[in-house]
Each structure stands twice: as structure tokens, then as C-alpha cells.
C-alpha positions as CSV (number, residue, x, y, z in Angstrom):
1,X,61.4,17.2,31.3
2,X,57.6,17.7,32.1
3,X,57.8,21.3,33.1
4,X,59.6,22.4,30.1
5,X,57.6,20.3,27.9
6,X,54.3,21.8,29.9
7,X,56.1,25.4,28.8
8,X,56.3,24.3,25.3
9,X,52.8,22.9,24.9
10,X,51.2,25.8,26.5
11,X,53.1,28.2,23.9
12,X,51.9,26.1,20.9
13,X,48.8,26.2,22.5
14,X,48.4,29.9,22.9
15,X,49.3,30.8,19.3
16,X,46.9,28.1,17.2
17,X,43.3,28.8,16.8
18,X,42.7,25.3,14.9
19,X,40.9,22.6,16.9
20,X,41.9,20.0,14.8
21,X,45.5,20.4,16.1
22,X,44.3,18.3,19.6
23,X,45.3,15.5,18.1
24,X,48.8,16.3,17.3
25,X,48.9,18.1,21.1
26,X,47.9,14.7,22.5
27,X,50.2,12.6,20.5
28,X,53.2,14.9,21.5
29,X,52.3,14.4,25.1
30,X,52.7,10.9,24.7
31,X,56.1,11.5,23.3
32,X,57.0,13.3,26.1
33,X,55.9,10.7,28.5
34,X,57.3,8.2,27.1
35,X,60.9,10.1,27.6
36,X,60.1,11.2,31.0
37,X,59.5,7.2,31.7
38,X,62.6,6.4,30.8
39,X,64.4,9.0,32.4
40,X,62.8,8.0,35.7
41,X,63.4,4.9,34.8
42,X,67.6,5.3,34.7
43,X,67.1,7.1,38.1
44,X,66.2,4.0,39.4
45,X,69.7,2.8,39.9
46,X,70.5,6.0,41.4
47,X,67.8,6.0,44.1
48,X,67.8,2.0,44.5
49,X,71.5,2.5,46.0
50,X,70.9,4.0,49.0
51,X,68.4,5.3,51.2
52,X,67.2,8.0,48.6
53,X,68.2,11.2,47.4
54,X,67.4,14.8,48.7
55,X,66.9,17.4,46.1
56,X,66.0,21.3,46.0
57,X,67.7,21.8,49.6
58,X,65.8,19.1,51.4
59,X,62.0,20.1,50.0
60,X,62.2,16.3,48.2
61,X,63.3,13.3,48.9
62,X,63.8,11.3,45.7
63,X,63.7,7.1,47.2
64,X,63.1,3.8,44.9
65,X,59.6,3.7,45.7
66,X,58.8,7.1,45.2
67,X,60.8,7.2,41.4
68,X,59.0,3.4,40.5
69,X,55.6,5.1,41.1
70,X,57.1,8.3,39.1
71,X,57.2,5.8,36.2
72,X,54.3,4.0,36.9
73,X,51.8,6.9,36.7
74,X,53.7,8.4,33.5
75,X,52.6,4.6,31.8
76,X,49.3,5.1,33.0
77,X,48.5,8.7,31.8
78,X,50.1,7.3,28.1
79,X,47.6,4.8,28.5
80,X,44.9,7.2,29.3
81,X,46.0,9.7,26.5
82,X,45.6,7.4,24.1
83,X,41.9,7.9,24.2
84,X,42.2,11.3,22.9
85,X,45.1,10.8,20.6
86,X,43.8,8.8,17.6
87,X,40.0,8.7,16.0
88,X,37.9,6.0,18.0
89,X,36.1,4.1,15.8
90,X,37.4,2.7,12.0
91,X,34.0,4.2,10.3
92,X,35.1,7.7,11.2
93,X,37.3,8.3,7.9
94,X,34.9,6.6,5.9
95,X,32.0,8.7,7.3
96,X,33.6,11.9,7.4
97,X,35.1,11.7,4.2
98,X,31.5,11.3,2.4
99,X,29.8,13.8,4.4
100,X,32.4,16.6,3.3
101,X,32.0,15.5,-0.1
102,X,29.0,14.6,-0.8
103,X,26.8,16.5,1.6
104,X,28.7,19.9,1.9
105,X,28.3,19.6,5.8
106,X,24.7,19.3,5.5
107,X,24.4,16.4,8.8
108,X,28.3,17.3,10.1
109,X,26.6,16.6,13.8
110,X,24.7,13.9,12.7
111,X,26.8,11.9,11.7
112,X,30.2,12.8,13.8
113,X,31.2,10.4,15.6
114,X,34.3,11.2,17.4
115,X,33.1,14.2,19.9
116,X,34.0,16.6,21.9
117,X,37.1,15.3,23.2
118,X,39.3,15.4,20.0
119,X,38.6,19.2,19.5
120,X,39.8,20.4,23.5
121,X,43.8,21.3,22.9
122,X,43.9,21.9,26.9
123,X,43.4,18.9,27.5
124,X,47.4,17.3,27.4
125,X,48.2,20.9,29.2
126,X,46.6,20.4,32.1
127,X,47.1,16.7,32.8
128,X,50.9,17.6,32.3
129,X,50.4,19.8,35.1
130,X,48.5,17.8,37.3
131,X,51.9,14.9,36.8
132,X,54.2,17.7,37.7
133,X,52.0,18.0,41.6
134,X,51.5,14.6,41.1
135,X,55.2,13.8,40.5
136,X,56.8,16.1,43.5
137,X,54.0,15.4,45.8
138,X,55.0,11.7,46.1
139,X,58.3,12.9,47.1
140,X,57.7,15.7,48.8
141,X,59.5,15.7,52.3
142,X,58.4,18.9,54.1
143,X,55.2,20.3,54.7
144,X,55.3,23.6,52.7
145,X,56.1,21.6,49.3
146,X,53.8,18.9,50.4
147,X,51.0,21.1,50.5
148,X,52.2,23.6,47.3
149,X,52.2,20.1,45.2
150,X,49.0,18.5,46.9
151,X,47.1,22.1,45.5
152,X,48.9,21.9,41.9
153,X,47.5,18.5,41.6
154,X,44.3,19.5,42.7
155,X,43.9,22.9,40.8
156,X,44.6,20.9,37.2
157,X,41.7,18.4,39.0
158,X,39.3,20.9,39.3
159,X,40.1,22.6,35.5
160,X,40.1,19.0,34.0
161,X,36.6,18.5,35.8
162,X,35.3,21.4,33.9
163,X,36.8,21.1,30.9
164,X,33.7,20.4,28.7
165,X,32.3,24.1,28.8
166,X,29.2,23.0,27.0
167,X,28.4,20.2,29.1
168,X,25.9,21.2,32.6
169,X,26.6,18.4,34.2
170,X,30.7,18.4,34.1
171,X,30.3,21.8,35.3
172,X,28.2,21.2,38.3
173,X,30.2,18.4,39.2
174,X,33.2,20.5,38.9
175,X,32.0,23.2,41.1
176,X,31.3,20.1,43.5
177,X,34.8,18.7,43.3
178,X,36.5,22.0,43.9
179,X,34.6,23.7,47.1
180,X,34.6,20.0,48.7
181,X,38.6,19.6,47.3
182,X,39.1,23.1,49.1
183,X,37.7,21.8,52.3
184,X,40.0,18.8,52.3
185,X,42.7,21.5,51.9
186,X,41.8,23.4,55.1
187,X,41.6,20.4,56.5
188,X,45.5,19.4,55.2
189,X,46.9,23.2,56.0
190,X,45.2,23.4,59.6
191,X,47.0,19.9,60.7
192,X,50.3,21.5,58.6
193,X,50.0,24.8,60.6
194,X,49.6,22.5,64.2
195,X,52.5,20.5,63.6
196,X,54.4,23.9,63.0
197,X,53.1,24.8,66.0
198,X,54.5,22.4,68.0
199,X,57.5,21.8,67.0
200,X,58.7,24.6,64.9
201,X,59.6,22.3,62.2
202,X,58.5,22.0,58.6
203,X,60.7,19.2,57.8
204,X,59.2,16.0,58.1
205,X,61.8,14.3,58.9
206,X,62.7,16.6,62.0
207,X,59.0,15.8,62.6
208,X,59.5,11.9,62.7
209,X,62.0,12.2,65.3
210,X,60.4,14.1,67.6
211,X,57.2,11.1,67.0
212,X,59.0,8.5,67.8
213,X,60.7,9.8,71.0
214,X,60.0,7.7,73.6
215,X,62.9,9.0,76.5
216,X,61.2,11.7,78.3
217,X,64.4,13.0,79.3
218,X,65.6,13.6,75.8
219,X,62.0,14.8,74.5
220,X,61.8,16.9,77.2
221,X,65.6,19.0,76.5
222,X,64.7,19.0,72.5
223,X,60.9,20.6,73.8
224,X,63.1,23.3,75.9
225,X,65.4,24.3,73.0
226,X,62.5,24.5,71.0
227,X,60.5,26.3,73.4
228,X,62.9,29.4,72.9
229,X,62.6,29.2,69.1
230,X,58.6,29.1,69.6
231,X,57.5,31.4,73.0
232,X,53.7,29.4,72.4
233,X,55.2,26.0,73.7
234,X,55.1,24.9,77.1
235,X,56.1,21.4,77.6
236,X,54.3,21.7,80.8
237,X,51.4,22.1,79.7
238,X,51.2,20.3,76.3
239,X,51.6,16.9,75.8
240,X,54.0,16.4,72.7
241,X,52.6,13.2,72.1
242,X,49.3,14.3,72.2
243,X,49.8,17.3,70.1
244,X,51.1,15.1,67.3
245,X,48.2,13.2,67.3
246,X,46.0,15.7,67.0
247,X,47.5,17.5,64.1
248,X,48.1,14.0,62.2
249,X,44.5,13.1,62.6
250,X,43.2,16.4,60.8
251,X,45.8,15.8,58.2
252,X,44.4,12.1,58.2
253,X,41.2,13.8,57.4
254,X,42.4,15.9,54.8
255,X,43.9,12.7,53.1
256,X,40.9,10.9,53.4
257,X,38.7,13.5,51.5
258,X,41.1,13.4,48.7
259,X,40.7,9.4,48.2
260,X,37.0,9.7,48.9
261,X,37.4,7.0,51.7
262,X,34.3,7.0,54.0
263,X,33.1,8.6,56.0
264,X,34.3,11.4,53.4
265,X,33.4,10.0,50.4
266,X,29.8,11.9,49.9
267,X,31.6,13.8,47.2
268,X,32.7,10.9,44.6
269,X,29.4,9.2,43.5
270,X,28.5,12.8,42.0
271,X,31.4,13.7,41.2
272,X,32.3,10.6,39.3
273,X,28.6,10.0,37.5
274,X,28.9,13.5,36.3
275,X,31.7,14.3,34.7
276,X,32.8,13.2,30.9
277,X,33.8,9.2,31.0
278,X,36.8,10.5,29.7
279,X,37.5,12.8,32.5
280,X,36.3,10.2,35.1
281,X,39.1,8.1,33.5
282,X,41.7,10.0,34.8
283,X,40.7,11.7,38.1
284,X,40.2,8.5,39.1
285,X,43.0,6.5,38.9
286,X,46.0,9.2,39.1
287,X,44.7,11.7,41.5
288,X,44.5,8.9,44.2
289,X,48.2,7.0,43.5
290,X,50.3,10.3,44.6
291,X,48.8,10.6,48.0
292,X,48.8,7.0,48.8
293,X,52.6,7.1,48.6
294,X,52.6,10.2,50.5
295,X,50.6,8.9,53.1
296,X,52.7,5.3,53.0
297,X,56.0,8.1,54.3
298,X,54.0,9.5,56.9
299,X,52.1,6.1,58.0
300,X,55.9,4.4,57.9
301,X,58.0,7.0,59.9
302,X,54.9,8.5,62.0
303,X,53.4,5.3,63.0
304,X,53.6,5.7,66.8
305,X,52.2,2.1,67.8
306,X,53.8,2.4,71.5
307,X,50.5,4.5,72.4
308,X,47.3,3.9,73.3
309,X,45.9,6.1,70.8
310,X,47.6,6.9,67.7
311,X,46.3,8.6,64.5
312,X,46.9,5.8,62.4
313,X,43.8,4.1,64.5
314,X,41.6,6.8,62.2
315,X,42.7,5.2,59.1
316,X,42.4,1.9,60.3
317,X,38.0,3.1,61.5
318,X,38.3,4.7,57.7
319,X,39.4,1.3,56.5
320,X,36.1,-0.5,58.3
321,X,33.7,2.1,57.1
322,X,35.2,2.0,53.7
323,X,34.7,-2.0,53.4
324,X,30.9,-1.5,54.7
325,X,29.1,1.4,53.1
326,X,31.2,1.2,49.3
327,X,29.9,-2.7,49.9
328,X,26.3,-2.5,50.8
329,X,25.2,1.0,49.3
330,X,26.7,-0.2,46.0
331,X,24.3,-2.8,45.7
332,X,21.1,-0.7,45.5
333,X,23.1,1.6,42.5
334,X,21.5,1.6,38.9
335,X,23.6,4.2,37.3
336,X,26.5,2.4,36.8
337,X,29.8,5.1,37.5
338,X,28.1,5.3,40.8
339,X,28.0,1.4,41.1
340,X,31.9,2.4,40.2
341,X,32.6,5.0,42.6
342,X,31.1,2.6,45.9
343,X,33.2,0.0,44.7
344,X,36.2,2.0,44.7
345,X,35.3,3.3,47.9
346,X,35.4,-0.7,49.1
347,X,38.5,-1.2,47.2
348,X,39.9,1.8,49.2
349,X,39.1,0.0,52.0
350,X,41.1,-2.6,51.2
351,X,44.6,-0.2,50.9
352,X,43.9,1.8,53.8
353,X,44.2,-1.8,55.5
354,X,47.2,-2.8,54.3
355,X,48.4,0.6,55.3
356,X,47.7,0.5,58.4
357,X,49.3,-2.4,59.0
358,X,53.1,-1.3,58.6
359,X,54.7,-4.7,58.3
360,X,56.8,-5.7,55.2
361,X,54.4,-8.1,54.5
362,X,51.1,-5.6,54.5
363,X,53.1,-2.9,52.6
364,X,54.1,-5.7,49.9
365,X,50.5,-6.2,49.8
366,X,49.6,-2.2,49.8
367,X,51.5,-1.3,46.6
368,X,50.6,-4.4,44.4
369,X,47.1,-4.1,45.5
370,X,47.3,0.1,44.1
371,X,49.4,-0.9,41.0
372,X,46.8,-4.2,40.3
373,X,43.5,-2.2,40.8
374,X,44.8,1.5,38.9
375,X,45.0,-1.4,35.8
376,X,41.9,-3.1,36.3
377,X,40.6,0.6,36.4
378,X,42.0,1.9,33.5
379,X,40.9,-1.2,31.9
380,X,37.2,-0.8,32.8
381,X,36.8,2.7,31.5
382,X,38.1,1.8,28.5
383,X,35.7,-0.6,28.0
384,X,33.1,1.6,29.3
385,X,34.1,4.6,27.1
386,X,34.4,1.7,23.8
387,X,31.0,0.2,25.0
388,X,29.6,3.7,24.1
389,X,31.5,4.1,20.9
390,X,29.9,0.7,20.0
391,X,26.3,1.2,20.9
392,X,26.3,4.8,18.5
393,X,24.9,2.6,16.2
394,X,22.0,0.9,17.4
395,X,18.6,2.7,18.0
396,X,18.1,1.6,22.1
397,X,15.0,-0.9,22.3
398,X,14.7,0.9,25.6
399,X,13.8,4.9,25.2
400,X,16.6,6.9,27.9
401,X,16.2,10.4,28.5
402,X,19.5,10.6,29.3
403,X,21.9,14.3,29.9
404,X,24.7,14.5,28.4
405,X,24.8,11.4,26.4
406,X,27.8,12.9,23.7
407,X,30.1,12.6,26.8
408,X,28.9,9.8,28.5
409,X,27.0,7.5,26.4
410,X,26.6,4.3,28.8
411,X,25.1,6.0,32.5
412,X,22.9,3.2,33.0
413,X,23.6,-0.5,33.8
414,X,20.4,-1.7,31.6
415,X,21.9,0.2,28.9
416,X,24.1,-2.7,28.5
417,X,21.3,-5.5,28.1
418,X,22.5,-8.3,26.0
419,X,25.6,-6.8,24.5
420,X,26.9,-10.2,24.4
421,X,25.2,-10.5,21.3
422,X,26.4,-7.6,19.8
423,X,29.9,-8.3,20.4
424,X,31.3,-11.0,21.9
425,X,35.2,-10.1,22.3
426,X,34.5,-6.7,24.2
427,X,31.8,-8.5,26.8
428,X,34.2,-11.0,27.8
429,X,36.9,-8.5,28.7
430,X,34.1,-6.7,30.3
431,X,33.7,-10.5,32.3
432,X,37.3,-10.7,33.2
433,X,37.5,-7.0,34.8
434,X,34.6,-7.7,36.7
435,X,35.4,-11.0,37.9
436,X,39.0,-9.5,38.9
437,X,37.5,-6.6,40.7
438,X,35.3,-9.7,42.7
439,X,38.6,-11.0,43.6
440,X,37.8,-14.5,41.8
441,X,40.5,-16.8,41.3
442,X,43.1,-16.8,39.6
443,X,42.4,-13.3,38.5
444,X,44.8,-10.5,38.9
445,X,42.6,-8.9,41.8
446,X,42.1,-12.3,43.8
447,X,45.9,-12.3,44.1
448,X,45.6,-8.5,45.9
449,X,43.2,-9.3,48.0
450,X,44.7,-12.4,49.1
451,X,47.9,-10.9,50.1
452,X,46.2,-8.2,52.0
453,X,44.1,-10.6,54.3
454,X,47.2,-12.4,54.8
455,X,49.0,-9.4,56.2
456,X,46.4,-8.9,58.6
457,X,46.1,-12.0,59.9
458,X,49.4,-12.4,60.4
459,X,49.6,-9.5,62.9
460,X,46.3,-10.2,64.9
461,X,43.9,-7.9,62.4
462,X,41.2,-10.9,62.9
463,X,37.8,-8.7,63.0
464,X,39.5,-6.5,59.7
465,X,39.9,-9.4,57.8
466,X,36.5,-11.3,58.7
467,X,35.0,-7.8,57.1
468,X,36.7,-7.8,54.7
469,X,36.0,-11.2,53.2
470,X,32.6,-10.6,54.0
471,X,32.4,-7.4,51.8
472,X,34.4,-9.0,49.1
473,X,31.8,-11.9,48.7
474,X,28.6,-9.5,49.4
475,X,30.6,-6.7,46.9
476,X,30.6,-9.8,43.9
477,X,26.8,-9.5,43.7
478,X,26.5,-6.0,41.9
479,X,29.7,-7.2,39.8
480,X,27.7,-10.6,38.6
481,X,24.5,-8.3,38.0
482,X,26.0,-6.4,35.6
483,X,27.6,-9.5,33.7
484,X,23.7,-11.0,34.0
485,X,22.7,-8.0,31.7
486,X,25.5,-7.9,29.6
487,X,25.1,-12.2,28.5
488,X,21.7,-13.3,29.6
489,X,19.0,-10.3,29.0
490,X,17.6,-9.9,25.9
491,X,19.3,-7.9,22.9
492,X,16.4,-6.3,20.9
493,X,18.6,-3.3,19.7
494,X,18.9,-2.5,15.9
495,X,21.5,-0.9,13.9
496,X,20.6,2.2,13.2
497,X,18.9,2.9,9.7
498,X,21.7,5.8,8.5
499,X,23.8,3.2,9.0
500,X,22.0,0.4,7.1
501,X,20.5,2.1,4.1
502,X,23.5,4.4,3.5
503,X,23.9,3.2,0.1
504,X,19.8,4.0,-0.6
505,X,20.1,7.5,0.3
506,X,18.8,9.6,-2.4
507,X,20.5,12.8,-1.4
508,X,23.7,11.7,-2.3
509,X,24.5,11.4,-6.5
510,X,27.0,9.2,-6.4
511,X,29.5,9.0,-9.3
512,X,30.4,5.2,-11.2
513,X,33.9,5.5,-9.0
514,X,32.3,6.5,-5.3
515,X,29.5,4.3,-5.7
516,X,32.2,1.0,-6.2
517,X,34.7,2.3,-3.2
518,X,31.1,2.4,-0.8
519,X,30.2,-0.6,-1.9
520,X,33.7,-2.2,-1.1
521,X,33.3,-0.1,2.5
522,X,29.5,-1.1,3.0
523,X,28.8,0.3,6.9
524,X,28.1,-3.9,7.9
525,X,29.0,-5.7,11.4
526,X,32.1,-6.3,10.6
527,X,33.0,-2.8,9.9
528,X,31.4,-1.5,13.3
529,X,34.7,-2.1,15.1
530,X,37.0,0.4,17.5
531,X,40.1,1.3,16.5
532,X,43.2,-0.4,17.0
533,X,44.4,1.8,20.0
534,X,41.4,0.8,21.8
535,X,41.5,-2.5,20.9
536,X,45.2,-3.2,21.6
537,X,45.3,-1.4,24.9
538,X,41.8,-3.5,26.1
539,X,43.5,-6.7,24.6
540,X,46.7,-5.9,26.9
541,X,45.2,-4.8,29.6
542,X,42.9,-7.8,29.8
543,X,45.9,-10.8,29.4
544,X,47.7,-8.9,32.2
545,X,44.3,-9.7,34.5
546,X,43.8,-12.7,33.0
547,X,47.1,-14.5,32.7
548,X,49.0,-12.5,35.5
549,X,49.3,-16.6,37.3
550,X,51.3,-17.3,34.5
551,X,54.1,-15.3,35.9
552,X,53.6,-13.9,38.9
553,X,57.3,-13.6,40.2
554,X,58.3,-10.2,38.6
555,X,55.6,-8.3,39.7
556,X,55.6,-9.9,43.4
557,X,59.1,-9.4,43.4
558,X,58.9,-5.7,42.8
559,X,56.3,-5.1,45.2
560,X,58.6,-7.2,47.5
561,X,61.8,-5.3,47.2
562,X,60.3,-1.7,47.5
563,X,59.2,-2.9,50.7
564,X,61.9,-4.6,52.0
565,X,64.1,-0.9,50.9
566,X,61.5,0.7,53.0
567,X,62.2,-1.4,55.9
568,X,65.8,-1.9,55.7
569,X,67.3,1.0,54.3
């Protein structure tokens, strides 16, 4: 369903001209989204029955946790398209409606307040195409599709990253993204081409076995057989076990890049301060879900704990460093999609752990704490992104040179100074994110981290889980400094004066009719409001964090089965 749709966009794509049809091209997507949801969700009871499904000659293998995720990441890019799909703010028809009329276009970029991001008609394309990688990469089960669907993915990254044409700073950051994205590739097809190497194999499942071989009599007769298939290996001389490692630490490394987990995560502050908010939304949430579940395969089957070195020890030194520097560097951030970035290099920290682990317990803990934090996410650029919508009409008391404000309105954390007063609802959503990302109780991101600490100290992880607590409380303080701007600094913002003495401007002879319809439309607080797409999907998005105690049990309850199916097929 999303490849043909994908054809079908791109054809209506290629034979419009109009701009104004990105709406429609968005809205569509979300159509076709919702379908492909519910088809993946009826192949739930297919996969759910058994140990999964191999499809495409053994390429992909199609299991119950790979086909809930399938589903989960189509609800999250509807979410996410929904940003692009209906006019942000209510004063836009008002507005725009005058200006046409009355002022022929005279102040079109004055006074338009919707952007750049309605008029890009690529933009549903290429997110389509970055599901489709997204989509087979999670259930990829050899290394040639693996890596064929990890560079899909990633090419529909690097477009989407540059998207804005007209903006320097999305393009610099896109150019970023892509040569250090290409790096992490290398990295991915150098530990693809070792495993070939040394075992002749390209299915991953051939691959596992050999892993977990621990007779020497039988791993020594499968070496020999394959020792006539590949002249280059000498069980003699190489070390199977050795040799496994090896290439599943460089693939580690590969992974690692992707999720900007430290000490590979140099990339992301740029990267993520740079680009459009709206961009920023999306390449950080979905680009990180696909490979988790990948690597959860490859951690499951490959996790060769009878060792004394084994490559899942790398993730596990990721995981530390992760918890440290997205903790203690974040604190010293003023820009405030940096201050983002660190803390989801912490947060990463946090899943790698659980990863790591392999128990049911710790794997329980790994896909609620990814499903819990892509929401809070989403939720906290789409406050960030209506925070900016908000503030478009008040004159800053505090002068910003800013770049690039059209696509990224809010870059500072002072920007924010006592928008409590401005509006009340929106800043205590803002409050409940934060507070959830903090891991306060009984928050929907307290619950996460709880059941990840307990995971580890069930199986010995003592020193993990001291850092981790550690982080988490030193981690609160840049969350409770921004909620000190936002309620207890000063607000000495006013509304713009377009906005105020609209109805006093003299270049606009108004008729006896258009003067009474302004007056019963007069641009006041109470008309300075999102529009209901935003508002619903913050409202939503906030009761889930903040009343997910309420009833906890279906959502544990998932995360419980999928890992009790992964355990006990």
C-alpha cells in the first residue's frame, strides 16, 4: 500500500505546478496512512500466531513485534503530518482574506502567517519513502536488504533535511547529516562485508547459529564445509568467535552513529538546532524507532554472553557514555533544540540499557520506554512548533538576531520568558512534557524509567543503574529551568501593533458590510488561538502523559506480550 501510494503521489506530483495543492498532498498521505495502519493492524493475527512470517524468499521476516511497530510509526507520522496538513493558526482565513481584498497583495509576506511548509508538495513524498526503508528495515532478516532499506531510510533523511531550499542553515545541516550518515554507512557495510567474510552467509539467521555455537566439534565441521565454499577461511587460524565480534562491533558502530548515541553523537546538536522545527519533528522521532528494532534482532539472537568479550559490551560503554555527556553537557545549553538533542542522547542511554540487558523483563522495559518517549517527543515539538505560531504576534521585549526565524521561530530558551502569562493552557502542557521527560511521578516517563532500573537491578547491572538515577535527577535541572522561564520570569512582550490597530488602518476603505464582519472578527486574545489540529493533538498527547496511571494495564500488557513472544516463541 505505501509504495503504490508513494507511485501515485509522485505522479500527481510531477504534473501540478500549483503550490497550494500541498495541502491536499498532505491530507491524502494521511489517508493513506491511516489504511496502511489498519492493514498492519489485521496482520497482527497473522504474525501473533507463530514465530513470524518470512516474505520475498527469506529477505524479511514479518514477527508481532516487528508488524506492532509497523503500525506504531504509521500513527506517529499521521500525527506528524498533521502539521502540514491544515492552516496553523485560526487568524489565517481572516488575515488572508483581507489582504487579497483589500490590499491587492500589497503586505502578502507581512502578514502570512502560515510559511514555508504549506507550499513544499515533496514533502508527503519523501516521508512515504523514508516509511517504506523504515517499514522493511525493521524486518529485514539478511544483510543485503538490511543495508538496501537502512540507505532508503537514510537517503529520504538527507532530502527531508534539505528540503527548505531557501533556508542556509537546513542546508548546511543537511550536508552535515549526509557525509556523517554516509560514514555510519561504511561503518554498517564494512561489518556486513566481515561477517560475509567469515561465514559465507548473508542470512542472519544462518549467522545466529554459527554465534551461538558453543561445541567446537560441531563449529569446527560447519567451519570446514564452509571453508570450501570461501578458500579465505582457515579455522586454524581465525578464531570464529572472534571474528564475529569483530564485525558486530563495527556494525555496533554503524548503529550507534545512526541514533546519535555517544561517543557518536557530535553530529545531532547541529544537526537538530539547524534544520526547520518541522523537519526536526520527524528525523527525530522515526528515523531512530526502525533501527532500535533491528538492533533488538540482532542484540536478542547475537547476544553471546558465554564470552568474555562480547560486542554487546560496546553498547552497554555506549549506554554509560550516553547517560553522562547528554546529562552534564546539556546543562550548560541555551539554545534550546540543542538542550533537546543532549537530552535525547541521555534518554538514549537509557534504551541502549535495557537492550543490553536481554531479559524479558529489560526488553518489556526497552519497547515501552521507545513507544513512551517517541510520544512525549512528538508532543514537545508540537508545542515547540505552536509556541512559535503563538509568539508571531508579540513584538520580543528582548531584541534576537536570530537566522532563520520563518522556520524556526523559538531557538532560544529565554525566548520563552513568561509565556505563562500569555497563555496558560499551552505552558502547562509544556510543564507536563517536561516533568515526564524528568521522570517525575506519576508521569508517563517516570513509569519508563522505573521499569528500566528495575531490569537492571534485577540482573546485577548495580553501577548502570546508580548512573542512571544519578543523571536522571542531575538531567531534571535544565528541564525545571526552562519551566522557571516559562511561569516565573517576567512577560514584558506586546502584541504586535498590525495586530492591534487593524481596524485604524487608513489604507484600507472599508465598505458599511466589511467594516461590521471585522468588527465581529476584531484580531483580540481570544482570537490569537492555534487551530484545532494542533490543539486536539497537544490536548491528546498531553492526557496520555498525564493520566497514563489511570490505566496502565493495556499498554504494560503489550509491551509484556511482545516480549514474552520474543522469548518464547
Amino acid at each position: 500500500m505505501i509504495v503504490i501510494s508513494s507511485l501515485y503521489v509522485l505522479l500527481a506530483n510531477a504534473v501540478t505546478f500549483r503550490r497550494d495543492k500541498s495541502l491536499s498532498f498532505n491530507r491524502v498521505t494521511i489517508l493513506i496512512l491511516l489504511y496502511s495502519t489498519l492493514l498492519g493492524f489485521n496482520s497482527l493475527y497473522v504474525t501473533s500466531l507463530d514465530t513470524g512470517i518470512g516474505i520475498y524468499g527469506g529477505l524479511f521476516h514479518s514477527t508481532a513485534i516487528t508488524q506492532s511497530f509497523v503500525v506504531f510509526i504509521f500513527i506517529l507520522s499521521i500525527i506528524i503530518l498533521q502539521l502540514t496538513s491544515f492552516y496553523p493558526r485560526r487568524l489565517y482565513n481572516i488575515m488572508i482574506s483581507l489582504i487579497y481584498n483589500e490590499l491587492h497583495l500589497k503586505d502578502i509576506d507581512k502578514y502570512d502567517l502560515v510559511g514555508e511548509q504549506i507550499r513544499i508538495i515533496e514533502y508527503p513524498l519523501v516521508i512515504l519513502f523514508i516509511l517504506t526503508g523504515a517499514m522493511f528495515l525493521m524486518s529485514s532478516c539478511d544483510i543485503i536488504s538490511m543495508y538496501l532499506c537502512i540507505e532508503l531510510q537514510s537517503y529520504g533523511l538527507y532530502i527531508l533535511a534539505t528540503l527548505y531550499r531557501n533556508s542556509e542553515l537546513a542546508t548546511a545541516a543537511g550536508l552535515t547529516y549526509f557525509l556523517l550518515g554516509g560514514l555510519s554507512s561504511c561503518f554498517i557495510l564494512l561489518g556486513s562485508s566481515l561477517l560475509y567474510v567469515n561465514t559465507g552467509l548473508t542470512y542472519l539467521d544462518g549467522i545466529y547459529i554459527l554465534y551461538n555455537l558453543t561445541d567446537s566439534i560441531y563449529l569446527e565441521s560447519i567451519m570446514t564445509s564452509l571453508r570450501d565454499i570461501k578458500e579465505t577461511l582457515n579455522s586454524n587460524e581465525i578464531n570464529p568467535i572472534q571474528s564475529f565480534n569483530l564485525a558486530l562491533v563495527i556494525l555496533s558502530v554503524g548503529y550507534l552513529f545512526k541514533v546519535s548515541s555517544a561517543p557518536f553523537h557530535f553530529w545531532s546538536p547541529d544537526v537538530y538546532d539547524s534544520l526547520p522545527t518541522l523537519v526536526t519533528t520527524f528525523v527525530a522521532i522515526i528515523a531512530k524507532i526502525s533501527i532500535f528494532i533491528f538492533v533488538l534482532d540482532l542484540v536478542h539472537y547475537a547476544n553471546g554472553g558465554k564470552y568474555e568479550f562480547t560486542w554487546t559490551d560496546i553498547l552497554l560503554i555506549s549506554s554509560l557514555l550516553s547517560l553522562i555527556i547528554g546529562t552534564v553537557v546539556g546543562l550548560v545549553q541555551s539554545r534550546i533544540k540543542r538542550l533537546f538533542a543532549y537530552s535525547t542522547i541521555s534518554h538514549v542511554g537509557f534504551i541502549l540499557l535495557a537492550l543490553t540487558i536481554n531479559s524479558i523483563e529489560s526488553i518489556q522495559a526497552f519497547i515501552f520506554y521507545l513507544m513512551q518517549y517517541s510520544f512525549s517527543n512528538l508532543n514537545f515539538f508540537f508545542l515547540l512548533i505552536s509556541l512559535g505560531y503563538f509568539l508571531y504576534y508579540y513584538n520580543c521585549h528582548y531584541q534576537y538576531n536570530l537566522p532563520d526565524t520563518i522556520n524556526s521561530p523559538i531557538q532560544l530558551i529565554s525566548q520563552l520568558k513568561g509565556f505563562f502569562y500569555k497563555n496558560h493552557i499551552m505552558s502547562l502542557c509544556l510543564a507536563i512534557t517536561l516533568f515526564s521527560f524528568a521522570g517525575i511521578p506519576p508521569l508517563l516517563g517516570f513509569f519508563a524509567k522505573q521499569l528500566v532500573l528495575s531490569a537492571a537491578l534485577q540482573k546485577g547491572y548495580f553501577f548502570m543503574a546508580l548512573i542512571a538515577i544519578i543523571t536522571s535527577v542531575i538531567g531534571a535541572v535544565y528541564y525545571l529551568g526552562i519551566i522557571k522561564v516559562v511561569f516565573f520570569d517576567d512577560d514584558k512582550d506586546k502584541v504586535k501593533s498590525e495586530f492591534t490597530d487593524i481596524l485604524n488602518n487608513n489604507e484600507w476603505n472599508w465598505d458599511i458590510n466589511k467594516s461590521e464582519y471585522i468588527k465581529a472578527h476584531t484580531i483580540k486574545s481570544a482570537n490569537r488561538i492555534l487551530s484545532t489540529s494542533l490543539s486536539l493533538t497537544i490536548s491528546i498527547l498531553t492526557l496520555i502523559i498525564l493520566l497514563f496511571i489511570v490505566n496502565p494495564k493495556i499498554w504494560l500488557s503489550n509491551a509484556s506480550i511482545l516480549a514474552l513472544i520474543l522469548f518464547n516463541p
